[in-house]
N, C-alpha and C positions, 0 to 999 in steps of 0.2 A: 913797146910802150902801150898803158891802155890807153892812155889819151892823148894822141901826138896835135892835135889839134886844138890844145887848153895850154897857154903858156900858162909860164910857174907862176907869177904873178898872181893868177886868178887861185891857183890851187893854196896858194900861203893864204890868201883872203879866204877862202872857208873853213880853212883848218881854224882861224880864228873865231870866226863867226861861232863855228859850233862851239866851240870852247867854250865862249861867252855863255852861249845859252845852257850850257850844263850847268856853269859857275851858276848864274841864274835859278834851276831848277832848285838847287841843293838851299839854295841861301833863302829859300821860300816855303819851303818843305817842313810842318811839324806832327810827331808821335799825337793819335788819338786812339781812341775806342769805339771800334765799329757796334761792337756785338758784347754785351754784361752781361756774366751769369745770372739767371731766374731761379725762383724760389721754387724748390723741387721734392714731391713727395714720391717715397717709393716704399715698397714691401719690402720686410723683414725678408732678408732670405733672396731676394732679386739678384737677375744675373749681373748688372751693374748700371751704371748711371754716369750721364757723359755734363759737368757743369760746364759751358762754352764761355770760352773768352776772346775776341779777335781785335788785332791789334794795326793801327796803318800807320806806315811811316814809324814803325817803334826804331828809335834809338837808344832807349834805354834798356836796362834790363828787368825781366819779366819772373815776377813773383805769384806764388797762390797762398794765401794767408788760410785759414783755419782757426776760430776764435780766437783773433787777434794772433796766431802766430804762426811761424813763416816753417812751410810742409815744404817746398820744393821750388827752382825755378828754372827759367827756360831751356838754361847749362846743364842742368842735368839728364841724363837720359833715363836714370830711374831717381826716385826718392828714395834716399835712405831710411833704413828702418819701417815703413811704408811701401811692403810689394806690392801689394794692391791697388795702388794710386798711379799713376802715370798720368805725364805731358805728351800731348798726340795732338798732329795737324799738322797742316800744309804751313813749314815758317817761311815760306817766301808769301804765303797770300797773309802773312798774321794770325795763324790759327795757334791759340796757346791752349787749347780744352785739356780740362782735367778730369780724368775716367777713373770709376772707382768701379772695379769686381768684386764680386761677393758681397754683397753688401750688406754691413752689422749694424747693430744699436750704435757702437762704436763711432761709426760716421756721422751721426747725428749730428747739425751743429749748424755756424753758420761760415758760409766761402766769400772768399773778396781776390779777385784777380789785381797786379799793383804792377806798377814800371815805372823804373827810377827816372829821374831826371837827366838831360845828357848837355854840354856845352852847347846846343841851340834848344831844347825841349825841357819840358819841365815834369815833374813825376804825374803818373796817372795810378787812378784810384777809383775800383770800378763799386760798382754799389753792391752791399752786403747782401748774400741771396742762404736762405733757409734752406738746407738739405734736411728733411723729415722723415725719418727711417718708421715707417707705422707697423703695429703690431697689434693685431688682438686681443681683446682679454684675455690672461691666464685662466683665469676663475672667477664663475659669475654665480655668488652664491645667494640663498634665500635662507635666512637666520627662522628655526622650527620646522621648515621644508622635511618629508613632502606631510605630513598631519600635525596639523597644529591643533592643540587639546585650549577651547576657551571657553569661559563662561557667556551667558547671553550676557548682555546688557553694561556688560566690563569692560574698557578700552583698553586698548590692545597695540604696540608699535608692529610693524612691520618693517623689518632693516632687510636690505639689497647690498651686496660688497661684490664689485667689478674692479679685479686688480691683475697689473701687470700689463695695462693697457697704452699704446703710444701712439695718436694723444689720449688722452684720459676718456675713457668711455662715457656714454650718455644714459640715462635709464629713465624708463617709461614705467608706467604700474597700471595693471587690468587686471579687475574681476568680470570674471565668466566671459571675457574677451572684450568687453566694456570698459574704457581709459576711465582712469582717474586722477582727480589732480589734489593738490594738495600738501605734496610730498617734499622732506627738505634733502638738497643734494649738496655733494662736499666731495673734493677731490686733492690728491698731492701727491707728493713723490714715493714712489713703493718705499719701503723700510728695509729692503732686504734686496734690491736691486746696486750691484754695484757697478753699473754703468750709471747710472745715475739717471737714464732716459727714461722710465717709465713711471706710470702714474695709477695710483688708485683711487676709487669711485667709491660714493657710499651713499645710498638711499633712503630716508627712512620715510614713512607713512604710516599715521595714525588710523584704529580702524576700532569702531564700538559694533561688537558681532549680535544681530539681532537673528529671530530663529531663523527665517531665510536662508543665514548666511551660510547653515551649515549645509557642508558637501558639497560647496561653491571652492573655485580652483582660483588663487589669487598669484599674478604671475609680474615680476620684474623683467624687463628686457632692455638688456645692454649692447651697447652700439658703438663702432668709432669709423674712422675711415678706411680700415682695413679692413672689413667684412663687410659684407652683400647684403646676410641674414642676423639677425639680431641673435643673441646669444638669450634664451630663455632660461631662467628658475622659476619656480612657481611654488606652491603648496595648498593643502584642502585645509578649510576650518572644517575642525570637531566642535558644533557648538553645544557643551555641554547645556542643560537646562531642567528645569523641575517638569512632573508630566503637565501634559498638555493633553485634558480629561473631557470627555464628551461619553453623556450615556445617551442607549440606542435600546430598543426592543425589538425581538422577532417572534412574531411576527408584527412589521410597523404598525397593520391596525388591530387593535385588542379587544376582544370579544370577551363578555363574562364568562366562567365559567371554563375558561382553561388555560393553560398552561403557557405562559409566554417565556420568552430566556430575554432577561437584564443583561446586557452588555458592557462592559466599562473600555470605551477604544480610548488607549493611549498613547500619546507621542513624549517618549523620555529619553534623555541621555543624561545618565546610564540609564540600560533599559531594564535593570534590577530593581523592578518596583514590588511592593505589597498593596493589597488594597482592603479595604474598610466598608464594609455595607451598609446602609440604614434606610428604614419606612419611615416617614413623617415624624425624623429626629432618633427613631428607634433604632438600633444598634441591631442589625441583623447575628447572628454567632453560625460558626462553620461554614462559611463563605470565606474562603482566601483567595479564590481567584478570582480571572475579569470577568467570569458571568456566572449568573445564578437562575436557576428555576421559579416561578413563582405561579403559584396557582391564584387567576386573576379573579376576581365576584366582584358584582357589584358596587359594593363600600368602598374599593380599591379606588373607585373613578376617584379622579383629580388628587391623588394621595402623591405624595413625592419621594422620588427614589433619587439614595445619594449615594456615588463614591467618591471614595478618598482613594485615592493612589498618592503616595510617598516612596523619595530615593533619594540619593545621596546628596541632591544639591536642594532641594526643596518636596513640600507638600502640596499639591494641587485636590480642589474635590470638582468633581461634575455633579450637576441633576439633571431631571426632568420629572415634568407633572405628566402623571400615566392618564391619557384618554382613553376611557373602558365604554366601549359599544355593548348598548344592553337591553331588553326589551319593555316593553310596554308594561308599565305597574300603574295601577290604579291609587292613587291618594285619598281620593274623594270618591264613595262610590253614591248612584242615585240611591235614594229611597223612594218605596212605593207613599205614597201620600192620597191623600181624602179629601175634597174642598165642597162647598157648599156650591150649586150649581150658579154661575156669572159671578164669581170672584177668581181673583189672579191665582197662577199656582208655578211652581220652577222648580225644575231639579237640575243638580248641579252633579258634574263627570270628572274629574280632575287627573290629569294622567301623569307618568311620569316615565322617562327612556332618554337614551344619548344614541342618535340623534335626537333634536327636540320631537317627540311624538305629535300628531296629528288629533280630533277628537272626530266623529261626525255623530249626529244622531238621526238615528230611519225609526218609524214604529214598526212592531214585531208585524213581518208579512208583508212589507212591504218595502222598495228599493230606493224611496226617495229621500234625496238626504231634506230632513229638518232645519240642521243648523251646524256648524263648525265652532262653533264656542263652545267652551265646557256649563254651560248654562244654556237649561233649555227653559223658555220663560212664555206661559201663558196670559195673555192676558186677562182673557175671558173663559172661565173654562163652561164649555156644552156638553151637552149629551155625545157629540160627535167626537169630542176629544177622550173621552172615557176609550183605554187600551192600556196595551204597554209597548214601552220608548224601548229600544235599546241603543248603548253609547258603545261603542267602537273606537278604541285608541290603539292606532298604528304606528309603527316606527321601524322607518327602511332596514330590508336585511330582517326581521324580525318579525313572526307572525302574530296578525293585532289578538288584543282581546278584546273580549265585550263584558256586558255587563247589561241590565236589564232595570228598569223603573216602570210601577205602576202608578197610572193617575184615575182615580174615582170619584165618584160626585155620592157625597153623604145619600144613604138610603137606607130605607128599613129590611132587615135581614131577608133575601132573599133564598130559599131553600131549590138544590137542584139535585138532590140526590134520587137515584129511582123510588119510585112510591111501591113495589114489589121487587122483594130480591132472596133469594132461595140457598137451601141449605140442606144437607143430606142428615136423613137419622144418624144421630153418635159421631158427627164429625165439628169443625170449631165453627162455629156462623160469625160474619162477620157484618153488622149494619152499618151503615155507610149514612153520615149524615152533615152533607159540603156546603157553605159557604161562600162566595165570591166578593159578597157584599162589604162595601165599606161604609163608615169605619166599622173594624174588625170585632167580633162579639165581645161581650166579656163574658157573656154566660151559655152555656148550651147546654140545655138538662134532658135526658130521656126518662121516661117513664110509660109504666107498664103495670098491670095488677096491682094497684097500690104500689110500685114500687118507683122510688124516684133518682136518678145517679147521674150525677153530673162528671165528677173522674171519679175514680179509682175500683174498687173490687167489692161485689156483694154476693157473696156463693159465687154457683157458677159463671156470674157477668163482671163484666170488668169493661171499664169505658176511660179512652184515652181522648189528647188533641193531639193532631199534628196540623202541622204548616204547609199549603200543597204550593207546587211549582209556580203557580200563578198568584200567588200569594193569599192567598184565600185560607179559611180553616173548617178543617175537617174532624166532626166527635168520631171516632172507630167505639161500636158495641160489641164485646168479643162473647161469645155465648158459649160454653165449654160442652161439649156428650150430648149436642142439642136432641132434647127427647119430646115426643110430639105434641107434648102438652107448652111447648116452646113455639110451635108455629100460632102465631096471630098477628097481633097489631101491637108498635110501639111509637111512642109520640117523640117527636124533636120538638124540645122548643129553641127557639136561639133569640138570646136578647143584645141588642147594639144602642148606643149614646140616641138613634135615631127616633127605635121603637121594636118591638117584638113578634116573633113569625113563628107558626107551629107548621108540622109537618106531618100524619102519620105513613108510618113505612109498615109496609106488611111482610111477614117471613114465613115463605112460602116452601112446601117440601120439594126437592128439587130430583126429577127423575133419571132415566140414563141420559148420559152424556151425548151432549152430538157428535163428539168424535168418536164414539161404539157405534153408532149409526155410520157414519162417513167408511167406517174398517168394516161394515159389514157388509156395507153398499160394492167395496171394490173387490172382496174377495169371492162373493157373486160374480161379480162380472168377470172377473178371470176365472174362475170353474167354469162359466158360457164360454169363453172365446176359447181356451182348452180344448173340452167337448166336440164346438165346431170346429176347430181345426185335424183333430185326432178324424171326424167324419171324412171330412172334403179331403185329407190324405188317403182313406181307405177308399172314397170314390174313384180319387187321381186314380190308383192301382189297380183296382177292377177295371178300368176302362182302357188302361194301359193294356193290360193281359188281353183282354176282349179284342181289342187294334190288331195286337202280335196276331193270335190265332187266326183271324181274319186273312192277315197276310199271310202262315204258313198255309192256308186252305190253297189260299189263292195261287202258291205257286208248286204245291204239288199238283194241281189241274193244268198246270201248262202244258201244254202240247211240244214235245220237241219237236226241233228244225235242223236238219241235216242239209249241210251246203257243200256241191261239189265244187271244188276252186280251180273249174277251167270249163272251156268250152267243150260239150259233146253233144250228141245225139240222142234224138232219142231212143233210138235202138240199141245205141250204149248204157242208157241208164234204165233200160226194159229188160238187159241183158246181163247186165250189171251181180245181179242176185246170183245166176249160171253157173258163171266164172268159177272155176276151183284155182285152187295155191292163192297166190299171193295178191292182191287187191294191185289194179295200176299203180305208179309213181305218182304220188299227189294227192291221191285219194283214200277219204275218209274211209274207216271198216265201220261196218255196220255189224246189227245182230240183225238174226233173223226173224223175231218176233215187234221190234221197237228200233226205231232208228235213235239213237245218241246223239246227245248235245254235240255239236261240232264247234271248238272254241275258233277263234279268228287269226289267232295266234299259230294254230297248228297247220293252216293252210297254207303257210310256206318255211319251208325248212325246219319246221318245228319250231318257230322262235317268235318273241313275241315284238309285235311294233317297235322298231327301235331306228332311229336316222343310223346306225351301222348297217344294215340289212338294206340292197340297194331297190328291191323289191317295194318296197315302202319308200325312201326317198322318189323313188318314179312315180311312184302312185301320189304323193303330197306336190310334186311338181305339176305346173300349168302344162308342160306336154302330156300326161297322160291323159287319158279320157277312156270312160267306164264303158265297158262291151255295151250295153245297152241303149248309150247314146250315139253308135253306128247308124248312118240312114239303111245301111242295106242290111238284112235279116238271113241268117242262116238259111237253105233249102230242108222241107220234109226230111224226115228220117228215113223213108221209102224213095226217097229220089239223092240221098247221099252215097256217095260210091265212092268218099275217100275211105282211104285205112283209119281204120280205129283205134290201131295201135299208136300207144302217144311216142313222141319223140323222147329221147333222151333229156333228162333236167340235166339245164345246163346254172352251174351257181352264181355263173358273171352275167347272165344276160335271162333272169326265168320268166322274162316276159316272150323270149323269140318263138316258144311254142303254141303260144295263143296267137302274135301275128302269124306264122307260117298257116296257123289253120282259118282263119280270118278271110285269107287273102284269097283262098278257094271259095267265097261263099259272094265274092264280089256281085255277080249279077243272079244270087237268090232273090225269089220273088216272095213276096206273105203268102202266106196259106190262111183260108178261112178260120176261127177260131170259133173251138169246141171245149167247154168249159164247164165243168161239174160245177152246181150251185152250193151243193155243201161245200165242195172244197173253197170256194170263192169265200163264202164265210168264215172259215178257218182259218183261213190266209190273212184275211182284212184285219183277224185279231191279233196278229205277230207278225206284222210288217207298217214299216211308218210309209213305206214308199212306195208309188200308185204301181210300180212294176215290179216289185217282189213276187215271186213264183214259189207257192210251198212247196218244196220234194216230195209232198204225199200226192200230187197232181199227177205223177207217173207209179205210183203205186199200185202197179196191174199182180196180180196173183203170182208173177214169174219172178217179184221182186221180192218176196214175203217167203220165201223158199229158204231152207236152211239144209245144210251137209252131216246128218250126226256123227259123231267120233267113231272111227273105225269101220264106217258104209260110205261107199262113195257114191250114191246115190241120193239126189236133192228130196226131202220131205217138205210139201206145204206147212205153212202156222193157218193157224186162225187170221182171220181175214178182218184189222183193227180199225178197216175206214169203211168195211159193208159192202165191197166189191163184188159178195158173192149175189149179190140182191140182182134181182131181174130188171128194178127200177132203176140200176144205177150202170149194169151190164151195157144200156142201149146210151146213156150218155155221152154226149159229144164233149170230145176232149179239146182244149185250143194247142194244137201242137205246136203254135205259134211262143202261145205262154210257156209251157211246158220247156221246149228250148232256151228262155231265156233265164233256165237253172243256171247256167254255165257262163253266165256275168253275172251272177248275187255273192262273187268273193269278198 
């Protein structure tokens, strides 16, 4: 037993209890609706869609209605006819959901979940829910899309058609991405949809195209719930229009006198224009295109230039008034004028140029301006204002002119022609007889031997006026083959408003010319300067040659110098002349009449100074130092007891035979010093340095000796320093000097 200690009594009392409380449960219990399908949008094309329905305590049985009529109910496991539909959920928790795959236009509609009524519950009826299948526009068109051809100023619809859209698309309208409003919209069921769910859009917008407009991009965009991005059509206006004319010149600023290009710039569509040219209404001819040449003058200023340009939709013209830059022109010029002295007097300048010209007036000579008005106004006129004005009109870019006015104070003719003026026999004479005065003559008569001519021709005279620069007037007597009986006196007379003035002019024979003088004066003076130059060359040259000869004199008298280039004695260079065959190594040959130039070059190895030769490098170096700046002094030639014989030259080192012999002379002492005085003068003439020793200082009779060809036996020469003289035999020699031949290398 499970419960031995629960009599039966107790257990019949619960079996009742709970009974009751079931009976209870049941009898209390009714069907409702937890959870009603919602209104659901989905994409064409979606993998599917779940509408929920849940149910508690259902006792009745469970319907899905479908506009109003009955798709499926809880008894079934599929729907009939309807594979794509199904009942799914949990039926013990109440889940009745209705799942649709694949899902079409076809779904479209509206759902209602329903449960009948049962012997305790009454039907339920859940609220109608919108399944919306959305779709895209098919087609979102722009009616003229993409060039629309309009005229300006003509209105114009714009239609948008967005069809095949579920729900019905929406459409916006921009130009150049600028909204605009204004537009009427309408939508309804496509025509050609036979599902019946879709809807077409229709936009329309009115638009009046002004020039702006064209090349501007005018765009509809359609929309619905099924896209992200709006679906664009769009199109460009072509706005057709007449040209749109504006003339131009090149160059912008136009100067008289050349050549500028007319331009006609036009804006047309269509751009198949002709054009038309005209000057102030004139019809230019052979101009057909947009620009023309014109040769600009002055008359052109402010003259007006037209085109016409025409094309398909109209005729437009352009102008402009040509501004011609042009220089200073006089309109008014002064005149010289005459006034009675302190009464007023004015002369008037009047200019004319583009830009507006300027006037000044200076009198002639001087820089001060007068006045900037084109009137120049005296009040009082003096002796001091008597000259002449000049006027000045300037205009920027353009150089001024002038112009000149005189002012005079009435006077009686005054005459300033020479009172003597000359003429050659048989040539044209010309009498001179000027004016300044004002007011201006009326008459001016010359006369002469009874003869009286005021203009024109009497034999051979003839008398004119002219008008001179200064405004004044001048009689010319012209005198034809003047023959001498023509040279005397003729009278001017000259009469003016004032009073009358005579003048005689004398015509005088006139001799040579000063300019035959001046040509004879210079061709003078250059036959002088010629002459003197042709001399003072021939001096230069004489005195050049005279110089030369002076100096060959001079250097055929030179005494040659023979230098031996090493240290010896002097009983080597006493013995020197003796010697037969060949002369030492180093040493110069002599002749036996005249010692030979000895060059410096040949005193070692034959060659001449050169930093190669180490001989000469030693000697240019700070270690050597010249035999004669030794303190100690070779001994006599009578107290030397070395060999005479030189050493061997050596070519790396030709100084070691002058130290070798140097070195024996260490503790020589001086010997007194015996010194010929001719020779002393000799020496001082070819030597710069206080110790040079000339070679002829040992010039004893033994050295003057010569060998003739083919006798071995030494002949004396002549004796070329006077050695044989008795006066010169007792002379003391400095054997001291004499020794110091053999450092003068």
């Amino acid at each position: 037993m499970l419960f031995p200690e629960i009599p039966v009594n107790c257990c019949v009392l619960i079996c009742l209890l709970l009974s009751s409380c079931v009976h209870l449960e049941y009898a209390n219990a009714t069907q409702s609706l937890t959870q009603e399908p919602a209104d659901t949008a989905v994409n064409f094309g979606a993998g599917a869609v779940t509408l929920q329905c849940v149910v508690a305590e259902k006792s009745g049985q469970l319907f899905w209605i479908k506009d109003g009529e009955h798709i499926g109910s809880d008894k079934d496991v599929t729907i009939p006819g309807l594979s794509r539909y199904a009942i799914e959920g949990d039926a013990s928790a109440g889940e009745y959901n209705l799942k649709i795959t694949g899902v079409a236009l076809a779904d479209d509609g509206l759902y209602q979940c329903q449960v009948t009524p049962s012997a305790m519950d009454a039907g339920l009826n859940s609220h109608t829910a919108k399944l919306t299948v959305q779709r895209p526009p098919g087609s979102v068109s722009l009616d003229g899309s993409p060039t629309m051809s309009v005229k300006v100023s003509e209105a114009v619809n714009l239609t948008c058609n967005a069809n095949g859209a579920n729900p019905a698309a929406t459409i916006a309208w921009f130009r150049d991405n600028a909204p605009l409003e204004g537009a009427i919209y309408s939508s309804g069921r496509a025509a050609n949809d036979v599902s019946g769910k879709l809807w077409d859009a229709v936009s329309v917008l009115g638009i009046t195209p002004e020039l702006n407009d064209h090349g501007l991009v005018y765009e509809c965009r359609a929309s619905n719930a099924a896209v992200t991005e709006p679906i664009v059509a769009g199109l460009t206006f072509d706005v057709q229009h007449a040209p749109v004319v504006a003339v131009e010149t090149i160059p912008a600023e136009i100067r008289e006198e050349t050549t500028t290009i007319c331009r006609c710039v036009v804006d047309a569509n269509p751009r198949s224009v002709s054009y038309v040219w005209s000057k102030n209404g004139d019809t230019l001819t052979g101009v057909e295109s947009n620009q023309m040449e014109l040769l600009v003058t002055k008359e052109d200023h402010k003259a007006t230039i037209k085109c016409s340009a025409t094309n398909t939709i109209g005729t437009t013209e352009g102008s402009m008034e040509l501004n011609v830059l042009y220089g200073p022109r006089l309109v008014e010029v002064p005149i010289s004028i005459s006034v009675d002295e302190g009464s007023p007097a004015q002369m008037e300048c009047i200019g004319d140029g583009n830009p507006t010209p300027t006037t000044k007036w200076t009198r002639l000579g001087s820089r001060a301006t007068l006045s900037t008005m084109q009137r120049l106004q005296f009040d009082t006129v003096r002796g001091s204002d008597v000259g002449v004005y000049v006027c000045s009109v300037t205009v920027p870019g353009f150089e001024p002119i002038t112009t000149i006015g005189r002012l005079d104070i009435n006077a009686i003719p005054v005459i300033d022609s020479p009172s003597v003026q000359r003429a050659k026999v048989g040539s044209t004479a010309i009498l001179e007889c000027r004016t300044d005065t004002k007011p201006d003559p009326y008459l001016i008569m010359w006369s002469w031997k009874d003869i009286e001519l005021e203009t024109g021709s009497e034999g051979r005279f003839e008398a004119e006026q002219v008008e001179t620069a200064a405004g004044g007037i001048t009689s010319l007597l012209h005198i034809k083959r003047v023959r001498k009986e023509d040279y005397g006196d003729y009278n001017c007379t000259v009469w003016n408003d004032v009073g009358i003035q005579s003048k005689i002019i004398m015509l005088e024979q006139q001799g040579m010319d000063r300019i035959i003088y001046i040509i004879i004066g210079v061709v003078a003076a250059s036959g002088f300067i010629f002459v003197m130059t042709i001399i003072f060359m021939a001096y230069c040259r004489r005195r050049l040659r005279k110089n030369k000869a002076q100096v060959d004199h001079a250097s055929k008298e030179a005494i040659p110098v023979e230098i031996i280039p090493q240290v010896m004695s002097l009983k080597d260079a006493l013995n020197k002349g003796k010697k037969t065959g060949d002369e030492p190594d180093g040493s110069p040959h002599s002749s036996g009449s005249r010692p030979r130039y000895a060059m410096p070059h040949e005193f070692v190895n034959r060659k001449r100074d050169s930093w190669e030769d180490p001989q000469y490098r030693r000697r240019q170096s700070n270690e050597y130092m010249e035999p004669h700046q030794f303190d100690r002094r070779p001994p006599p030639p009578w107290e030397d007891d070395y060999d005479n014989r030189r050493e061997p030259y050596n070519d790396d080192d030709p100084y070691a035979r002058h130290d070798n012999q140097y070195s024996k002379f260490e503790d020589a002492k001086p010997e007194p010093i015996y010194h010929d005085r001719s020779i002393r003068s000799q020496r001082s003439r070819h030597s710069d340095h206080e110790d040079y020793v000339d070679p002829r200082d040992f010039c004893d009779p033994p050295y003057t000796r010569y060998k003739p060809e083919g006798n071995g036996e030494y002949r004396d020469r002549d004796d070329p320093y006077g050695y044989e003289h008795d006066s010169d035999k007792d002379s003391e020699v400095s054997y001291d000097s004499k020794d110091r031949l053999a450092t003068n290398v």
